[in-house]
N, C-alpha and C positions, 0 to 999 in steps of 0.2 A: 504494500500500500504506500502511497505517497500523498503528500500535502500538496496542492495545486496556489495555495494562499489562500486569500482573501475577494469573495465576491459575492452577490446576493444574487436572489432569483429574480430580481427586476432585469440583472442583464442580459438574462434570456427571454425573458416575458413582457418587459416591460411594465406597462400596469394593465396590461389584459388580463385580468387575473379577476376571478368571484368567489366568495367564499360559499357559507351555505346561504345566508338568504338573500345569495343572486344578484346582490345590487355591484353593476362593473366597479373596479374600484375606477379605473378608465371613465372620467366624467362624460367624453364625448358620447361615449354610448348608451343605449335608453335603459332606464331605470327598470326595475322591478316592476313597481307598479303599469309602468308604458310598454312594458309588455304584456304584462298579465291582461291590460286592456284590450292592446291591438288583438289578443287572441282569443277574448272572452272567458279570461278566467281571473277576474276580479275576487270573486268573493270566495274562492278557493285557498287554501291555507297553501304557505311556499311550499311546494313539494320537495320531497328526496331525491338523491340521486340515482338509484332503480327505479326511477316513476316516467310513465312517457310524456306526461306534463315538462317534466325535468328536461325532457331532452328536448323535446319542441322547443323552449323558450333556449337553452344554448344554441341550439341550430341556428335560432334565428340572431341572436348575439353573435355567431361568429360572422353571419354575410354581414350583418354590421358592419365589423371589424373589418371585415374583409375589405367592403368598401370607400373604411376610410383611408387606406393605402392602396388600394386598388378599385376605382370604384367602376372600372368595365370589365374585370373581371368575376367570374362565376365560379364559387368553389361546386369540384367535383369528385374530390376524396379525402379520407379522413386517416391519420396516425392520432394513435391512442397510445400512452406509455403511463402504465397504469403499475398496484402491484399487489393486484387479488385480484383472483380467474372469477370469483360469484359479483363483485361490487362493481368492479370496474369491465369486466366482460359484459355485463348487462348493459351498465350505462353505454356501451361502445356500442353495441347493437343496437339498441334504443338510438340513439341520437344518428348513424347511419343510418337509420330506417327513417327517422323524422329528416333529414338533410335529403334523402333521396340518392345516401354516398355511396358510394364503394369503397370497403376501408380495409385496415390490416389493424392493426392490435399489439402490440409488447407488452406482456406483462412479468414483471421482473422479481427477483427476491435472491438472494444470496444464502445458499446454502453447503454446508459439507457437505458433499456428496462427490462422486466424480460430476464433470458437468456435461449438460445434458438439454434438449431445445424438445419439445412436443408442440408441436400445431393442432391446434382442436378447432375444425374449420363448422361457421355458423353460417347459417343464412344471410346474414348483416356482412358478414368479412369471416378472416382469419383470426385466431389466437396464437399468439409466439409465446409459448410458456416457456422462461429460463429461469435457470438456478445461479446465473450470475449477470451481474448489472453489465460488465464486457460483452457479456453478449448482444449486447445495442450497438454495436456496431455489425456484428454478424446478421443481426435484422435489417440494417440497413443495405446491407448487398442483399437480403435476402429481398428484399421490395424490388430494389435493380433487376433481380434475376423474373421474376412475374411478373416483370413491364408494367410496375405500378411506380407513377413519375412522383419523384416528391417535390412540386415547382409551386408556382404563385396560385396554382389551383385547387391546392392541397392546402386543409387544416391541420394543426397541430395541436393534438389537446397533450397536456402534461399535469397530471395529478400531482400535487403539492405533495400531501402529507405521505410521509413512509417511501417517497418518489424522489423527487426535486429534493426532499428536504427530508436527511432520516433516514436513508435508507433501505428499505424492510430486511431484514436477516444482517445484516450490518452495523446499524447506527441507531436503529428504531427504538432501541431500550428507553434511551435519551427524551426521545419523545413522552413516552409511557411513565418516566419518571418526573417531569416535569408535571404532568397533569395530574401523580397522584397526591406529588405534593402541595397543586394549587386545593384538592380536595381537603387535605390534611390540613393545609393553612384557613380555610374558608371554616370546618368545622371548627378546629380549635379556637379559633375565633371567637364563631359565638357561641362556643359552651366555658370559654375561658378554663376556671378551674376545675368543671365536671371531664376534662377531655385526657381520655387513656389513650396514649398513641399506639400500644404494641394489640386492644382491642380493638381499635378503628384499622390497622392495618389486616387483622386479620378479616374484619368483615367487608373492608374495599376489596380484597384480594380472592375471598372467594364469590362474592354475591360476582364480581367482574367478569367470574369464567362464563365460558359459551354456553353452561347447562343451563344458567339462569337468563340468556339474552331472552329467549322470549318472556321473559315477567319483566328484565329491565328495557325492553326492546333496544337492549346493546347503547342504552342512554348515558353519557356521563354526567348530566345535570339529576337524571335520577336516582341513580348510582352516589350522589352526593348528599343530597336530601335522603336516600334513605341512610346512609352512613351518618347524618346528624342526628336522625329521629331515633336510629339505634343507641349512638352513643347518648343521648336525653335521658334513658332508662325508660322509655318507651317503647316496649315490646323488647323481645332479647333475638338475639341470630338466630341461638339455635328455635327459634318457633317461629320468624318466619323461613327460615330454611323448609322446615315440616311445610309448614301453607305452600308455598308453593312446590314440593316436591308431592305432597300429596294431592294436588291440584285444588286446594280449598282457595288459593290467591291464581288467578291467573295473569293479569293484568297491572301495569302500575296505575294506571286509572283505578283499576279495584282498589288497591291500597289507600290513594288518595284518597277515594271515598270515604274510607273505613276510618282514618283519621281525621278525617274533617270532623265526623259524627263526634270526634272525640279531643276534639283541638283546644276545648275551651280547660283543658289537661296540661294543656304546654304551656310552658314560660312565655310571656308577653313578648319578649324579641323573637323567639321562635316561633310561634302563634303568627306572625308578621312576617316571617320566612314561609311559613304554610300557605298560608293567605294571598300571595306575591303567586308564588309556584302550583298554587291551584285555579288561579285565573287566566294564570298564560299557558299552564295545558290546556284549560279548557277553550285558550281562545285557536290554539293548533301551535301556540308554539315550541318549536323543537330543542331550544334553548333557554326553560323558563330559571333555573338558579346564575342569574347574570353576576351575582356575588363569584362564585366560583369562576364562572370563566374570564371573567375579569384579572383575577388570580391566574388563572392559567396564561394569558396575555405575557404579566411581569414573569411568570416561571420560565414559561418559551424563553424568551427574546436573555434572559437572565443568561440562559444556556448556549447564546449564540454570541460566537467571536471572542468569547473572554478572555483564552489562552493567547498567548505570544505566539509568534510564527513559528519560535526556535521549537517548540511543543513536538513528540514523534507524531506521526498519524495512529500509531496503537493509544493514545494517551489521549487526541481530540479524539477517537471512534467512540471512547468510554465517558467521555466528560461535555463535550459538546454537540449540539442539534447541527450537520453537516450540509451543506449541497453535497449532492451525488457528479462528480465529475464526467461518470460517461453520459448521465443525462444532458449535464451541459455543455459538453463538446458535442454531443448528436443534436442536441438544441439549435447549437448556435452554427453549427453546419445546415441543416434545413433553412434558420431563415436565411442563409448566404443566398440559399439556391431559390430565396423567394418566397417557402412558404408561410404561412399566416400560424405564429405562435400564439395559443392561449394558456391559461391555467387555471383548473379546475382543483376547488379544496372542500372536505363537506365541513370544516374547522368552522366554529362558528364565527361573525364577525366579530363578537366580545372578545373571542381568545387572539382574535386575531390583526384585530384595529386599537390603535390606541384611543384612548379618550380624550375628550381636548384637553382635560387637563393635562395628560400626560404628553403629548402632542404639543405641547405649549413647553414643554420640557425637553424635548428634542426625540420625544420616541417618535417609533414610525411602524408603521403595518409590516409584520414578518416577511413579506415577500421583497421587501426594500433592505430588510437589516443585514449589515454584511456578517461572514461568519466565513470559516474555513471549505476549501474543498477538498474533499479526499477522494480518492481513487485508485483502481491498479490501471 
């Protein structure tokens, strides 16, 4: 592995870049809302990025984009460099199917293993499954070789989290410890002196695993809230672990309910955390404890660039949130050749924007912050 220095993912994306609720950070382009209008879905809550709502409204942001640097040009094909075969495999299909594209796919992750490329071919396009991030350049001959042109009529979507930034099987730890510390910092918080770290770690750690995603629906703001409501002495792990293993909880909506009936229980500051986070589920949104991802913003950005240059790359891999260097030398190779870079993160914008106060202090939105590259 080696250190490439110092750069951020603006130099390959620019501010083409959306987080989850959609809005470009790219002022030129239409808002959220001036989408949702032009396509009739005002009163629809932001959707996910598996949703074909999702992908219609990027579709139509990239010919945006498209045309503010090219604007007699028509895009006709799509690179995806993503790095999960379910998350990001869907949305590529989806958003190909809503563009009308022809597309390919990379999706990456670094693993021990010997290495190894599987194509899992979809109706939408191709999947490029690799075990190592170097192999995005061997996906790039492999487009040249199926006469798929990667030029000014070609989109480029680049997934931020665990991609661009993080690497998955590399560098991604970084990521995952940052956000369970903003967790850990946001509870102890407001429980002050009620707050046991090494019980709060063990109930972040297991409610987190995949057996529990459908009761947390894989939520980190829910995932927080119940890590506060636990550590309160308001119900114990082990009995909601039971509810929901024996299916008496299926849903975090059920939960909320169940608590609400019972809030007037809670401490006045938290009773006001409840309260907060049961109006913005209820109003669809995907981000309701903005306490915490707020926290996760300073944790991020905390963990990018801090070390010295003279630092090994074994020592930033372990201590700092990375660019991925073969992403961005295949980045910034494609747009040479013209085409049209975006990026796509589901990070909300709380973790991922500063606030004006903080903004007023010289931070800046993750995709601007410089930090180190590493790569082989």
């Amino acid at each position: 592995m080696r250190s490439y220095g110092r750069t951020s993912v603006h130099e390959f994306l620019g501010d083409f870049v959306v987080f989850r609720n959609l809005q470009p950070v790219d002022r030129r382009l239409p808002s959220l809302r001036e989408v949702a209008h032009r396509m009739g879905l005002s009163d629809r809550p932001i959707p996910r990025k598996c949703e074909p709502t999702y992908a219609q409204m990027i579709s139509h942001l990239l010919r945006q984009a498209r045309m503010l640097g090219a604007p007699k040009v028509c895009l006709e094909r799509l690179i995806y460099v993503g790095d999960t075969q379910m998350n990001d495999g869907t949305a590529f299909g989806l958003i190909c199917q809503a563009g009308g594209w022809s597309g390919l796919a990379f999706i990456g992750a670094e693993r021990d293993e010997p290495a190894e490329v599987e194509l899992v071919e979809q109706q939408e396009g191709t999947l490029y499954l690799a075990n190592r991030w170097a192999a995005l350049a061997d996906f790039d001959r492999f487009c040249r070789d199926r006469g798929f042109v990667i030029d000014e009529r070609t989109a480029v979507i680049v997934d931020l989290d665990k991609t661009a930034l993080g690497a998955r099987g590399r560098n991604d730890p970084v990521i995952d410890q940052a956000r369970r510390e903003a967790v850990q910092c946001t509870v102890g918080a407001l429980l002050r002196g009620q707050f046991d770290a090494v019980a709060f770690r063990e109930a972040y750690d297991l409610l987190n695993k995949p057996e529990f995603h459908p009761f947390t629906a894989d939520n980190q703001d829910y995932l927080a809230y119940l890590c506060l409501i636990l550590r309160s002495g308001h119900h114990t792990l082990e009995a909601l672990v039971a509810a929901v293993r024996e299916g008496r909880l299926s849903s975090f909506e059920q939960y909320l309910a169940e608590m609400n009936s019972r809030s007037a229980e809670l401490p006045s500051e938290l009773r006001g955390i409840h309260e907060r986070i049961r109006e913005a589920v209820g109003r669809g949104d995907p981000t309701p404890f903005k306490a915490f991802r707020r926290n996760e913003y300073r944790s991020t950005v905390e963990r990018m660039g801090q070390l010295s240059d003279e630092t090994p790359p074994e020592t930033l891999l372990q201590h700092e949130i990375l660019i991925t260097q073969e992403v961005r030398e295949m980045a910034l190779c494609w747009r040479r050749r013209g085409a049209l870079l975006f990026g796509l993160s589901d990070k909300p914008d709380e973790a991922s924007i500063p606030t004006e106060e903080l903004a007023a202090r010289g931070y800046q939105a993750i995709h601007r912050v410089e930090t180190h590259a590493v790569g082989r």
